[in-house]
Residue frames relative to the residue before (quaternion, step in Angstrom):
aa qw qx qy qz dx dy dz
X 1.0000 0.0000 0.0000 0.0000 0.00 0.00 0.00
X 0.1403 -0.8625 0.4421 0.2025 3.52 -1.40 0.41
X 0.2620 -0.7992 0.5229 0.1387 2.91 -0.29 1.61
X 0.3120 -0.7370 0.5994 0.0140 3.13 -1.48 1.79
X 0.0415 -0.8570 0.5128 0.0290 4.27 0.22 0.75
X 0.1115 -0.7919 0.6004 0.0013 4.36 0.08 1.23
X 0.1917 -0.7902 0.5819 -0.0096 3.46 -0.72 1.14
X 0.0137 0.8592 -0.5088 -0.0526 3.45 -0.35 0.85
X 0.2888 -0.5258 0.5882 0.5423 4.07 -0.74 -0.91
X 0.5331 -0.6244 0.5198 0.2361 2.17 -2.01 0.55
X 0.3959 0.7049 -0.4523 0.3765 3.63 1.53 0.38
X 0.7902 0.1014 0.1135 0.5937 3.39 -0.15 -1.67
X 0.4616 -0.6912 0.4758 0.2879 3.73 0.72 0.14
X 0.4251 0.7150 -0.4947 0.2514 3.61 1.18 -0.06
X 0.6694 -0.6189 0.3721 0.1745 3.32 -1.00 0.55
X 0.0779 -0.9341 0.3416 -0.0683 3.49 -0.05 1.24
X 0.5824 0.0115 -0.0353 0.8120 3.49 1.88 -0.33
X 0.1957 -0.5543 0.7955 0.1471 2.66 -2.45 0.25
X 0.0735 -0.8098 0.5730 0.1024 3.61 -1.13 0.11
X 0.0966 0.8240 -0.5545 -0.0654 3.92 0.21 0.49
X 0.2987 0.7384 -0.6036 0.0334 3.82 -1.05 0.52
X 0.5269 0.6482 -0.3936 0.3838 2.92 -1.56 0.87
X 0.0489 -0.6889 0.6702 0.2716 3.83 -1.01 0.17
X 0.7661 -0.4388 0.4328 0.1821 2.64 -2.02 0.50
X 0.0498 -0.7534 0.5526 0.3529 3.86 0.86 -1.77
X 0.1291 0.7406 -0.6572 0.0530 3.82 0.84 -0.29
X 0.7895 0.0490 0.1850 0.5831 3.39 0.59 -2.13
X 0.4467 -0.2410 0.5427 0.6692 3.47 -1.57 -0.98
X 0.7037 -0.4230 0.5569 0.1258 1.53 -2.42 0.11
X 0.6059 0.2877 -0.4834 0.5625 3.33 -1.35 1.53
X 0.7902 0.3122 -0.2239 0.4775 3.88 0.51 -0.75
X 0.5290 0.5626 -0.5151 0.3720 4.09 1.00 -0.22
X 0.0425 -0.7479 0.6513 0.1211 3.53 -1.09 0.97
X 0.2252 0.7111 -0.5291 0.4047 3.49 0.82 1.28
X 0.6207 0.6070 0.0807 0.4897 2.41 0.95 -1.91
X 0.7919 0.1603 -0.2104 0.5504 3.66 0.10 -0.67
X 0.7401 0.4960 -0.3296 0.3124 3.46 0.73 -0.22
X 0.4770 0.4835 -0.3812 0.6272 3.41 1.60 -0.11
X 0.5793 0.4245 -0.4477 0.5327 4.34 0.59 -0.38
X 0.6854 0.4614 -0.3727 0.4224 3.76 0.44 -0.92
X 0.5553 0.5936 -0.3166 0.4889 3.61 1.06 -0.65
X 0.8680 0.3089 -0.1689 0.3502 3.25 -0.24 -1.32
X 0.5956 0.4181 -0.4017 0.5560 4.08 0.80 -1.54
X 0.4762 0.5953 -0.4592 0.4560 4.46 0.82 -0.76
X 0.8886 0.1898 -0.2525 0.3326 3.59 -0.01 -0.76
X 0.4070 0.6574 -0.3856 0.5036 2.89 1.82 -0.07
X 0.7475 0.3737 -0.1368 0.5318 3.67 0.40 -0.86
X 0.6551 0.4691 -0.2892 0.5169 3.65 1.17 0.25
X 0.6945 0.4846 -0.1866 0.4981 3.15 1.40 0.01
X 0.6544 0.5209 -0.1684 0.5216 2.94 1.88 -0.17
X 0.6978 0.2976 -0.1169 0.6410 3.12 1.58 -0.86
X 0.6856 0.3579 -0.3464 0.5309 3.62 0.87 0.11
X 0.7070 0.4051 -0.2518 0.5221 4.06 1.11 -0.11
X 0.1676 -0.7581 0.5653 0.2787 3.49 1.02 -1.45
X 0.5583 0.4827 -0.4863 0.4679 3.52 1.22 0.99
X 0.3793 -0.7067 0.5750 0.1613 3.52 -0.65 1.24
X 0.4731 -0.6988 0.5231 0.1190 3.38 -1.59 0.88
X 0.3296 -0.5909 0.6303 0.3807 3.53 -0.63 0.13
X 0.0893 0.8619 -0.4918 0.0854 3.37 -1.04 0.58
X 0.0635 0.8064 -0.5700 -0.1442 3.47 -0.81 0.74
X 0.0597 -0.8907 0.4361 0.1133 3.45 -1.42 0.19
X 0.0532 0.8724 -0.4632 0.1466 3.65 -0.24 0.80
X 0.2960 -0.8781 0.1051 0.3610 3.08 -0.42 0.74
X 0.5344 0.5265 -0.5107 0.4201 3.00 -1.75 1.10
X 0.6592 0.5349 0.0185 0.5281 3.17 1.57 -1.09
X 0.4256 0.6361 -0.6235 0.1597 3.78 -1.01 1.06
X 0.3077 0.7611 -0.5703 0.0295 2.94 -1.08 1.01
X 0.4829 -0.7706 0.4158 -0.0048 2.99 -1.72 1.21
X 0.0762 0.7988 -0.5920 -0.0746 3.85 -0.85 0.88
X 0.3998 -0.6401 0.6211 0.2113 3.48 -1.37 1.19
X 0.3704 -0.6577 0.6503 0.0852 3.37 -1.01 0.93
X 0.4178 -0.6780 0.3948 0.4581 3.94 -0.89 0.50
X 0.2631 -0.7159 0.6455 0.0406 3.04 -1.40 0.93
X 0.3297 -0.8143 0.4412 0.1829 3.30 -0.77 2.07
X 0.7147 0.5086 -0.3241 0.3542 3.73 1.19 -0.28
X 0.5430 -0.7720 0.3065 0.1235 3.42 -0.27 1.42
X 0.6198 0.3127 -0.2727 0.6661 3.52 1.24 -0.72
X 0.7158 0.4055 -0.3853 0.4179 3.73 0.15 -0.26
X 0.5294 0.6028 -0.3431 0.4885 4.00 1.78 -0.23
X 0.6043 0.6260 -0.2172 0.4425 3.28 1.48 -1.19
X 0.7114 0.4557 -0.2275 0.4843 3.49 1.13 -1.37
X 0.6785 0.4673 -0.2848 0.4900 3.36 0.86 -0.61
X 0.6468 0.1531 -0.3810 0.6427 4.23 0.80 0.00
X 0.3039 0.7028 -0.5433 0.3443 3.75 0.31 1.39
X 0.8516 0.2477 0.0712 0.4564 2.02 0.92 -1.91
X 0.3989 0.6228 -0.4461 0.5040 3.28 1.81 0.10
X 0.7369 0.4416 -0.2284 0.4580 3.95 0.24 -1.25
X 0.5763 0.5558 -0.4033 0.4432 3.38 1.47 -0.07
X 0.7383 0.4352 -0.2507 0.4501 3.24 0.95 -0.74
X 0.4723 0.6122 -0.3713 0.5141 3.67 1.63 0.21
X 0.7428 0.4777 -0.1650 0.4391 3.07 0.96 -0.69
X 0.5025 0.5772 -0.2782 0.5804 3.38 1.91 -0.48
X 0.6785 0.4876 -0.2214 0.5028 3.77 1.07 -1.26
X 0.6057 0.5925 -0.2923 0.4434 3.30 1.03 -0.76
X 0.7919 0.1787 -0.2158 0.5426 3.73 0.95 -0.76
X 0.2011 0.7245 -0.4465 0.4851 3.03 1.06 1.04
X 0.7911 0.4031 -0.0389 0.4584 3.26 0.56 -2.10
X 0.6189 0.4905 -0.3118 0.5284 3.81 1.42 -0.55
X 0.7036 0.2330 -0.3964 0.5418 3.82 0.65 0.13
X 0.8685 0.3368 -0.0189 0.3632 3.64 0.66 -0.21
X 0.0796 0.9076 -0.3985 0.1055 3.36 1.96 0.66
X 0.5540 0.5680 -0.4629 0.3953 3.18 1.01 -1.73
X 0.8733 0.3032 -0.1683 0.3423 4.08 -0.06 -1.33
X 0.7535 0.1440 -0.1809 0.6155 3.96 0.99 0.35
X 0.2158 -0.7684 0.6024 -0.0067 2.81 -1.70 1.45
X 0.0564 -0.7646 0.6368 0.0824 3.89 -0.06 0.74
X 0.0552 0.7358 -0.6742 -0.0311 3.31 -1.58 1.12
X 0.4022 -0.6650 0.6249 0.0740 3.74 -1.12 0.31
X 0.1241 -0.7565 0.6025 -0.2219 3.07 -1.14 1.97
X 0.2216 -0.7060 0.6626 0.1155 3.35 -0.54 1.57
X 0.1753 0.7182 -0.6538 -0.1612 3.64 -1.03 0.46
């Protein structure tokens, strides 16, 4: 299973980490589109936020394993674009989990 863990504050609730780990098992490997579609999701918004903001993620990756922390960011319209595109990819993971629950779990963490 992949377990899918969204960190937020507890101020503005904006979104402050991400943590994916884990396979899915849908299939083997090379053929699970659980599995590739939660990677296509996440390293995607990872790399959209870099090249569409110029603000670099902390990031770690191993396999099975990626997770991400936004550092504070002092420019507002470029903060905005980045939890755009963060809540975009919640929402991508999210309809992910409605055709395919049995193989990904997504929880949410107020710290």
């Amino acid at each position: 299973m992949i377990n899918v863990l969204i960190t937020r504050s507890s101020g503005l609730g904006t979104i402050v980490g991400f943590e994916v780990k884990g396979h899915a098992g849908y299939a083997k490997r090379g053929e699970d589109i659980v599995c590739a579609g939660v990677s296509t999701v996440t390293f995607g918004t990872v790399n959209s936020i870099e090249f569409l903001t110029g603000i670099s993620i902390d990031t770690s990756v191993k396999n099975g394993f990626l997770s991400g922390t936004i550092s504070s960011i002092e420019d507002t319209e470029k903060s905005a674009k980045v939890q755009l595109l963060l809540e975009s990819m919640v929402v991508m993971l999210n309809d992910i989990a409605e055709s395919y629950g049995k193989y990904i779990k997504i929880q949410q963490d107020i710290i």
